[in-house]
C-alpha positions as CSV (number, residue, x, y, z in Angstrom):
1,X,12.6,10.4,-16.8
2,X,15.5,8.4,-16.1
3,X,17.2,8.4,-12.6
4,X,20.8,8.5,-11.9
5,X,20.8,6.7,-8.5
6,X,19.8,2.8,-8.3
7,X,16.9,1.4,-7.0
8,X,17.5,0.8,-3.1
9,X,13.8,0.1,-1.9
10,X,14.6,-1.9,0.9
11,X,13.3,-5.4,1.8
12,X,13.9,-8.0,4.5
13,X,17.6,-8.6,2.7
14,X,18.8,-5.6,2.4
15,X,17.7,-3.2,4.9
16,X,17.5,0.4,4.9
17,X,19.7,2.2,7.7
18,X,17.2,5.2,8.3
19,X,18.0,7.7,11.0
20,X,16.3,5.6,13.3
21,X,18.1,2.4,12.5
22,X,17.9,-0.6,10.0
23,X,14.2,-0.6,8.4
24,X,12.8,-4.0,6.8
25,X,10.4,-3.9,4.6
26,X,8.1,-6.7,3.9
27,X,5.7,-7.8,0.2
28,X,2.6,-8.9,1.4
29,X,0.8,-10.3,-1.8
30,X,-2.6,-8.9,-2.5
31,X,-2.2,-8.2,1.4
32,X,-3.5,-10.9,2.5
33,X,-2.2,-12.4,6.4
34,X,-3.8,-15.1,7.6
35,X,-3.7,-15.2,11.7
36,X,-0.2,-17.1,12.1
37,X,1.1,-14.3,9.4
38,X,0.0,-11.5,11.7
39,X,1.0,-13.4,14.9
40,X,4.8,-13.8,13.5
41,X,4.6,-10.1,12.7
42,X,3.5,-9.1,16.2
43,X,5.9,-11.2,17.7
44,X,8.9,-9.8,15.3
45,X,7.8,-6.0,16.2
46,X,7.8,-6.8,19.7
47,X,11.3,-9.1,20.1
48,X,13.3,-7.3,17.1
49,X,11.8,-3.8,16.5
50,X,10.5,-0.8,17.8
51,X,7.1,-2.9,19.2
52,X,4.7,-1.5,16.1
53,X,3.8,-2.6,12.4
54,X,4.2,0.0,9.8
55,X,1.3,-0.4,6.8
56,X,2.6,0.6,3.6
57,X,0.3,2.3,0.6
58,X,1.4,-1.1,-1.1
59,X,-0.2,-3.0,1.4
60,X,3.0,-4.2,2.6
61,X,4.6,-3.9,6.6
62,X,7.5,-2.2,7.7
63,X,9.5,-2.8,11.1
64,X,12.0,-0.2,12.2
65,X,14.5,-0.2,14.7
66,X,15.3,-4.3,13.5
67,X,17.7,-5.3,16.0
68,X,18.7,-8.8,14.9
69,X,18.2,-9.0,10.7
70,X,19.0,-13.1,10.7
71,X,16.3,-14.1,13.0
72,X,13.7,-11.5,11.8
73,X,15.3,-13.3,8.2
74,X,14.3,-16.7,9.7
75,X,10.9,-15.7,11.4
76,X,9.4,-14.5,8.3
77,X,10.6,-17.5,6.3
78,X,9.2,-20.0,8.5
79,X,6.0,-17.9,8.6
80,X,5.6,-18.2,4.6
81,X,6.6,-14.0,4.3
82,X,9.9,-14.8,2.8
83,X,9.7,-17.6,0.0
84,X,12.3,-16.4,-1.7
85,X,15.6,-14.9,-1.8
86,X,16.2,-13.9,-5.0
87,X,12.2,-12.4,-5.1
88,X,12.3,-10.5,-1.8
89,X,11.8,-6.9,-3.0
90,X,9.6,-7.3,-6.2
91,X,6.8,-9.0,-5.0
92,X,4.9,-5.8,-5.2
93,X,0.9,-6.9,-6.2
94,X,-2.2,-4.7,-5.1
95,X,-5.4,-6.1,-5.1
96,X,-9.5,-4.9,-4.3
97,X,-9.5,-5.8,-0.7
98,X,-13.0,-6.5,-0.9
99,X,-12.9,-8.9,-3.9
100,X,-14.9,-11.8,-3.6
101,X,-16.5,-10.8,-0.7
102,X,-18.3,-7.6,-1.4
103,X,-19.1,-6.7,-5.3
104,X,-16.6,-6.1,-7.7
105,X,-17.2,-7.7,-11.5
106,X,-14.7,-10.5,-11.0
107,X,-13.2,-12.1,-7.7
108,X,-9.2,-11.3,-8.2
109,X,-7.7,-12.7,-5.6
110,X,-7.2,-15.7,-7.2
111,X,-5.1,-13.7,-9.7
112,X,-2.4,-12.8,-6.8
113,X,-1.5,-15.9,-5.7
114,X,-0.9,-17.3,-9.5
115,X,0.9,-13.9,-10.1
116,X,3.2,-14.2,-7.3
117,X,4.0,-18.2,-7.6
118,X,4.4,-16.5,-11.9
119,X,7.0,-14.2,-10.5
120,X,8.4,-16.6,-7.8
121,X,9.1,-18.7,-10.9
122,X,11.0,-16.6,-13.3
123,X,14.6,-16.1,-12.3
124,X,14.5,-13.2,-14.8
125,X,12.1,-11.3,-13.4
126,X,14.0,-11.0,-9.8
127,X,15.7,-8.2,-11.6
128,X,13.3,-5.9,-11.5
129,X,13.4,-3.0,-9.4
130,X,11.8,-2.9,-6.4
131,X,9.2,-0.1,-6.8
132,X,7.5,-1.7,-10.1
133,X,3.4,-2.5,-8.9
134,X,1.4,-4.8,-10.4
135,X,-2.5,-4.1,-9.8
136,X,-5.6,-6.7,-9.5
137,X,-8.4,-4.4,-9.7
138,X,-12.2,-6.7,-9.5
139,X,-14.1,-3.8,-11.7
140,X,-14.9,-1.6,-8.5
141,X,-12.0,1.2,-9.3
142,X,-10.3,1.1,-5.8
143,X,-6.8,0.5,-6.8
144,X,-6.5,1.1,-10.7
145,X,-6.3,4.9,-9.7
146,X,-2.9,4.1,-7.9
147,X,-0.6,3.8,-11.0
148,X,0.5,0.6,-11.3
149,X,3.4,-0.3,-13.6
150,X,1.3,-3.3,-14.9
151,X,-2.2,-4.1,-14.1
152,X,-5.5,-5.5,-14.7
153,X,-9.0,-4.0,-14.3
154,X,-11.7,-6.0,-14.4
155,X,-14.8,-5.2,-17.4
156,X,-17.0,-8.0,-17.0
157,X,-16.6,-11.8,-15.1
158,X,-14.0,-12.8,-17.9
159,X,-12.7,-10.1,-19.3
160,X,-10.0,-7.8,-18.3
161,X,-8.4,-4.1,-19.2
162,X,-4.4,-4.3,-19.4
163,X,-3.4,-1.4,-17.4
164,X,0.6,-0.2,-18.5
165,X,2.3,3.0,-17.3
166,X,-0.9,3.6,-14.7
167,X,-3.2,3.9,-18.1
168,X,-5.5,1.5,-20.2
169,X,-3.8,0.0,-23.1
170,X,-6.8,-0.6,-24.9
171,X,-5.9,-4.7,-24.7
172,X,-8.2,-6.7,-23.1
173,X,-7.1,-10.2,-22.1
174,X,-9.6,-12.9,-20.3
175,X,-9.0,-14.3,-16.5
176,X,-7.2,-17.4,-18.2
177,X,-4.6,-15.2,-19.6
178,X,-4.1,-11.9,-17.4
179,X,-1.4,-13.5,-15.2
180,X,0.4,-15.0,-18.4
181,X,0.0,-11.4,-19.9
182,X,1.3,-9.8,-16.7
183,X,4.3,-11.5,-16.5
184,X,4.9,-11.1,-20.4
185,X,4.4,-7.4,-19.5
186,X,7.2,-7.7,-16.8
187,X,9.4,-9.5,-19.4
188,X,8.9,-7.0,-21.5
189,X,10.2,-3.8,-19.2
190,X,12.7,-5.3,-18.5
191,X,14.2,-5.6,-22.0
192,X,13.4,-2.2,-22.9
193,X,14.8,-1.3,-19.6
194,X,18.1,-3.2,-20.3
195,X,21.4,-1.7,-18.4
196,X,19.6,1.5,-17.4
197,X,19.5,0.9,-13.7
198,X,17.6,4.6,-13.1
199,X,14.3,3.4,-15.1
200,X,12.5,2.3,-11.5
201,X,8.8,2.2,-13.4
202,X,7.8,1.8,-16.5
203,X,6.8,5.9,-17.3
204,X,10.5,6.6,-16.6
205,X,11.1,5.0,-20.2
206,X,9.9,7.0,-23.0
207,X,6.4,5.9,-24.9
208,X,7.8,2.6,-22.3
209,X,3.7,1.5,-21.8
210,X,3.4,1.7,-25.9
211,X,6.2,-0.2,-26.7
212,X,5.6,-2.7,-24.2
213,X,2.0,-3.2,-25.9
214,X,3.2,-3.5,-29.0
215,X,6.2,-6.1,-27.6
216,X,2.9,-8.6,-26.3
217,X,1.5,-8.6,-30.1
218,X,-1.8,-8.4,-28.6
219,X,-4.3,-5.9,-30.9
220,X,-5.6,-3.0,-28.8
221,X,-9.3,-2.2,-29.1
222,X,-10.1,1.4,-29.7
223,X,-11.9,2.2,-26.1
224,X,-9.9,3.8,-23.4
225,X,-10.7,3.8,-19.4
226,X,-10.3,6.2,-17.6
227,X,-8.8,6.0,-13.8
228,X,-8.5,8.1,-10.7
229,X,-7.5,8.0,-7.5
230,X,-10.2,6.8,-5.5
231,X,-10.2,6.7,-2.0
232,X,-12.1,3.5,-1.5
233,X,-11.3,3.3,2.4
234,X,-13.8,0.1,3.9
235,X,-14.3,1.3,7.2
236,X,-17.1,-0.1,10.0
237,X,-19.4,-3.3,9.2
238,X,-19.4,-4.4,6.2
239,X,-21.9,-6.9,5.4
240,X,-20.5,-9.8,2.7
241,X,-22.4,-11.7,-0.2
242,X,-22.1,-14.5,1.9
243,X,-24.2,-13.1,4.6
244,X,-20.7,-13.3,6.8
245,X,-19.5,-10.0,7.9
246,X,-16.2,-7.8,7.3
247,X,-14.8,-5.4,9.4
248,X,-12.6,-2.6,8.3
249,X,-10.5,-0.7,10.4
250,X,-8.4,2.6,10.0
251,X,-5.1,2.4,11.5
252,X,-3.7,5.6,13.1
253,X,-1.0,6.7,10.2
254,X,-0.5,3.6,9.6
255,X,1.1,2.5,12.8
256,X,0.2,-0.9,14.3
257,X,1.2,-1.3,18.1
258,X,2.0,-5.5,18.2
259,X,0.2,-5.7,20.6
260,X,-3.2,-5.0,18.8
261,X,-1.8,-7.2,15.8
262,X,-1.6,-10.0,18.5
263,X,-5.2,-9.4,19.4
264,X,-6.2,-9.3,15.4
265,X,-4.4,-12.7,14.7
266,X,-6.4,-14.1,17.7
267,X,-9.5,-13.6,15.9
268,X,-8.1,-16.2,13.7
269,X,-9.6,-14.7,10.4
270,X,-8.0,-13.5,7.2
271,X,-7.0,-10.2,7.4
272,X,-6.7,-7.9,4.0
273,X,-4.6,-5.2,4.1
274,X,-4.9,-1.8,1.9
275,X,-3.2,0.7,0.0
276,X,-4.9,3.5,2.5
277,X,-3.1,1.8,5.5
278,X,-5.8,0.0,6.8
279,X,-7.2,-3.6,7.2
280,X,-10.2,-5.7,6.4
281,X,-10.5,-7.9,9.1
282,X,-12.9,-10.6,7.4
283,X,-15.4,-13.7,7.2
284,X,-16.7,-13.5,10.6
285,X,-20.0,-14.3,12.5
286,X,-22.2,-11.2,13.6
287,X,-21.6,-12.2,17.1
288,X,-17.6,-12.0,16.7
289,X,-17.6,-8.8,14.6
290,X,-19.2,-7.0,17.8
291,X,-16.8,-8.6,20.2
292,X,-14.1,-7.5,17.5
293,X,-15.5,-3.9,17.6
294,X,-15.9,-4.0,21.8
295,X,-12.5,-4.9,21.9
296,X,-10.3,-3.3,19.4
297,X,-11.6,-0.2,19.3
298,X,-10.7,1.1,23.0
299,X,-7.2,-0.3,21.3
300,X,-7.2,2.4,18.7
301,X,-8.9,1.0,15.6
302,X,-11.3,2.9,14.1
303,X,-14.2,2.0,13.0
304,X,-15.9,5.1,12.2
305,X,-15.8,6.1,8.8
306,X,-16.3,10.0,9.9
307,X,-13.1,9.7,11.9
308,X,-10.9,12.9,11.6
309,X,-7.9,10.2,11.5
310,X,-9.0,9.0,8.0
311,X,-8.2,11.9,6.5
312,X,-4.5,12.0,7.7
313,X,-1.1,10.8,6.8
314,X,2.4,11.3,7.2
315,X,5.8,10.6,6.5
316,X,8.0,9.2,9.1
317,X,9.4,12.3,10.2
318,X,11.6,12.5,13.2
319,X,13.3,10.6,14.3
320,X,13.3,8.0,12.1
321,X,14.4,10.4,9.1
322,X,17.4,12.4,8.8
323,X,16.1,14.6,6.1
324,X,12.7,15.3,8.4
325,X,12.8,19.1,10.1
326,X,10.2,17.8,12.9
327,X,8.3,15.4,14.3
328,X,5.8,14.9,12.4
329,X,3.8,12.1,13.7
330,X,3.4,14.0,16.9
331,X,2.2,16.8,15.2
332,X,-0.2,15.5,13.0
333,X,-1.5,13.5,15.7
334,X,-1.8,16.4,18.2
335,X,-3.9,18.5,15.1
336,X,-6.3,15.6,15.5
337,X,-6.4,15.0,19.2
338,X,-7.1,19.3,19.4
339,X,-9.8,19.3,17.2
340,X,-7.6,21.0,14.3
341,X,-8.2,18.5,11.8
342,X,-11.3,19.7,10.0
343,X,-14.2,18.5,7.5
344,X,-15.3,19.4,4.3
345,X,-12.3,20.6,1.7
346,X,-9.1,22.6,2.4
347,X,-8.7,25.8,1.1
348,X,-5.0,26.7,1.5
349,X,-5.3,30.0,-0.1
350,X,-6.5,31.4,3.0
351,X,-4.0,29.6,4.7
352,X,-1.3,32.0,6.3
353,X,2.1,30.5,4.3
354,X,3.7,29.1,7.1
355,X,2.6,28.6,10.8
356,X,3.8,27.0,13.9
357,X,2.6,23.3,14.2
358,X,0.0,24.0,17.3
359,X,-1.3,26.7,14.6
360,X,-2.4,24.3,11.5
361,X,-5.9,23.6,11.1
362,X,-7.1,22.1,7.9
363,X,-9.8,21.0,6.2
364,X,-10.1,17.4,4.3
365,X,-7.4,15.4,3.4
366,X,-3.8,16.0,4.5
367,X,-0.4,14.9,3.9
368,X,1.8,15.8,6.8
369,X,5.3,15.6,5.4
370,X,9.2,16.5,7.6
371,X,10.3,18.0,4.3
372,X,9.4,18.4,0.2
373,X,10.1,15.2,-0.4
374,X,6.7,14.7,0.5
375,X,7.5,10.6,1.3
376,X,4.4,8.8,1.7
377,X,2.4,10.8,-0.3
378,X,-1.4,9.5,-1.2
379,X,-2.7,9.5,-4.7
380,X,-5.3,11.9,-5.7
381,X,-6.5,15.3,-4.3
382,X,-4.4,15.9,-0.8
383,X,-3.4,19.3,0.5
384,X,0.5,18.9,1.9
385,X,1.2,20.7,5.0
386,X,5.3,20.7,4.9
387,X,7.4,21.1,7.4
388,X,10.1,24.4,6.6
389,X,12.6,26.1,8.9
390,X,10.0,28.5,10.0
391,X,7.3,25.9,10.8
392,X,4.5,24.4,8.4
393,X,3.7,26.0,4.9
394,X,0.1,24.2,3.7
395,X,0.1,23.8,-0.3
């Protein structure tokens, strides 16, 4: 499928005017902050935006409402979120939060940063568009489900699955080569990509994961994995290999007030971030885990993994988008303050087509959206409760 608008994902550059006002997006590697990162985030949100941190199902941050775009520009330079210029918007890498703490076959986090210093590095590869993911999955299946451009997927401690096009090429590459084969993977879209400025991702060009194989002269063995979705959330104490502990912590859709960031960066310990809008909070003592847990939790993190709120997202809505019939936020979050957001699996045949918002209950996973563009929409099995002229149909 090829596109006939251009790629304008936004960055920290070149904002994105939504209804709202101008909306910077930020690449967070891997999503990986350490404490100053998250302070200069807090302190951005609260000076220059709308006073909250937006998690991405990248693992990157949004600010809206960004009333000053040179001095957030400088903020984030100086705090090592903006190293490049020409780089801003395609610095797009997923990784296993839990790598190298918790399981996994291989620790990949090494992988991310020699990824992004690979990509940092090529002037060529600044071109490409700013939806293209790279994935650094350590063997465990959390983010090889999410349909990443160009990926890896750990098999054993030195051996690697090339993932193009969301699927397994069959080519396996060791931990010496997958960041070299990465970027020759990047190289290679965009060749076959060329002037077409409405291939975003590599599926939009046809048999594009095949003939970027056969562009790396690499010989594909004959197995094949398979990937889903998986929803992989690390939620509550999480104890490491290291005998060190790891909190995770859901974040209400994905909205950060700066103020708790400010109290996270405090804690003055790395903090992962995920593709299911949450963090990892991690390397800590038992003793500050429960002072973490005493304190932000009354804030709004949760850190129970039965938490109706982990089963719920949404798309901006009103009013930050134009195209949104309601608010959205405010109604998803009322269905889980009234008790409407339900356990076990949806079954939206029984569902009455469409209902006013104080009317939707449903069971499992959700995806409240302001219209059928569905924005923000998880991977895997999600029932979509849409907001129409005549209230919410649930699909």
């Amino acid at each position: 499928m090829t596109r006939r608008a251009a790629d304008s994902c936004p960055g920290v550059l070149r904002l994105h005017e939504a209804a709202d006002g101008p909306l910077a997006r930020i690449r967070v590697p891997g999503g990986r902050l350490e404490p100053a990162q998250m302070q200069a985030l807090a302190q951005a949100a609260h000076d220059l935006a709308d006073g909250n941190i937006e998690l991405t199902s990248r693992g990157n941050v949004q600010l809206r409402q960004v009333r000053d775009a040179g001095t957030l520009t400088d903020r984030l330079a100086t705090a090592g979120l903006l190293p490049s210029a020409t780089h801003d918007r395609v610095r797009n890498i997923v990784a296993s939060p839990l790598s190298g703490r918790i399981g996994g076959s291989a620790d990949v986090h090494p992988l991310v940063s020699a990824l992004d210093a690979g990509l940092l590095a090529a002037p060529r590869l600044a071109d490409l568009p700013g939806r293209v993911l790279f994935t650094l999955d350590d063997g465990r299946g959390d983010v090889s489900g999410l349909g990443a451009d160009i990926g890896v997927h750990a098999v054993g401690p030195d051996e690697f699955a090339l993932l193009l096009a969301g699927g397994d090429s069959g080519l396996r590459v060791t931990s010496a080569d997958a960041v070299d084969v990465m970027l020759a993977a990047a190289h290679e879209f965009l060749r076959l990509r060329g002037d077409d400025a409405g291939s975003w991702r590599l599926h939009d060009i046809e048999h594009g994961a095949a003939r970027v194989a056969d562009g790396l002269g690499l010989a594909p063995g004959a197995e094949r994995l398979e990937f889903s979705a998986a929803r992989s959330i690390p939620i509550g104490w999480l104890e490491q290999d290291d005998g060190s502990v790891a909190l995770g912590a859901g974040v209400r859709l994905g909205c950060l007030p700066a103020r708790v960031a400010e109290f996270l960066a405090a804690v003055e310990r790395p903090i992962h971030l995920t593709p299911w809008r949450s963090l990892v909070v991690t390397d800590l003592a038992e003793w500050a885990a429960e002072q973490v847990v005493r304190v932000l939790a009354p804030m709004g993190l949760i850190f129970d993994a039965d938490s109706p709120w982990l089963l719920v997202s949404a798309c901006a809505g009103q009013p930050g988008c134009a195209k949104s019939r309601t608010d959205v936020r405010a109604d998803a979050a009322d269905a889980v303050g009234t008790g409407r957001v339900l356990p076990g699996v949806a079954d939206p045949a029984g569902v009455p087509r469409t209902m006013p918002a104080p009317e939707v209950a449903v069971a499992g996973r959700q995806h409240w959206s302001g219209c059928d563009r569905r924005c923000g929409r998880p991977q895997g099995e999600v029932t979509d409760v849409v907001a129409t002229d005549d209230g919410y149909r649930v699909d």
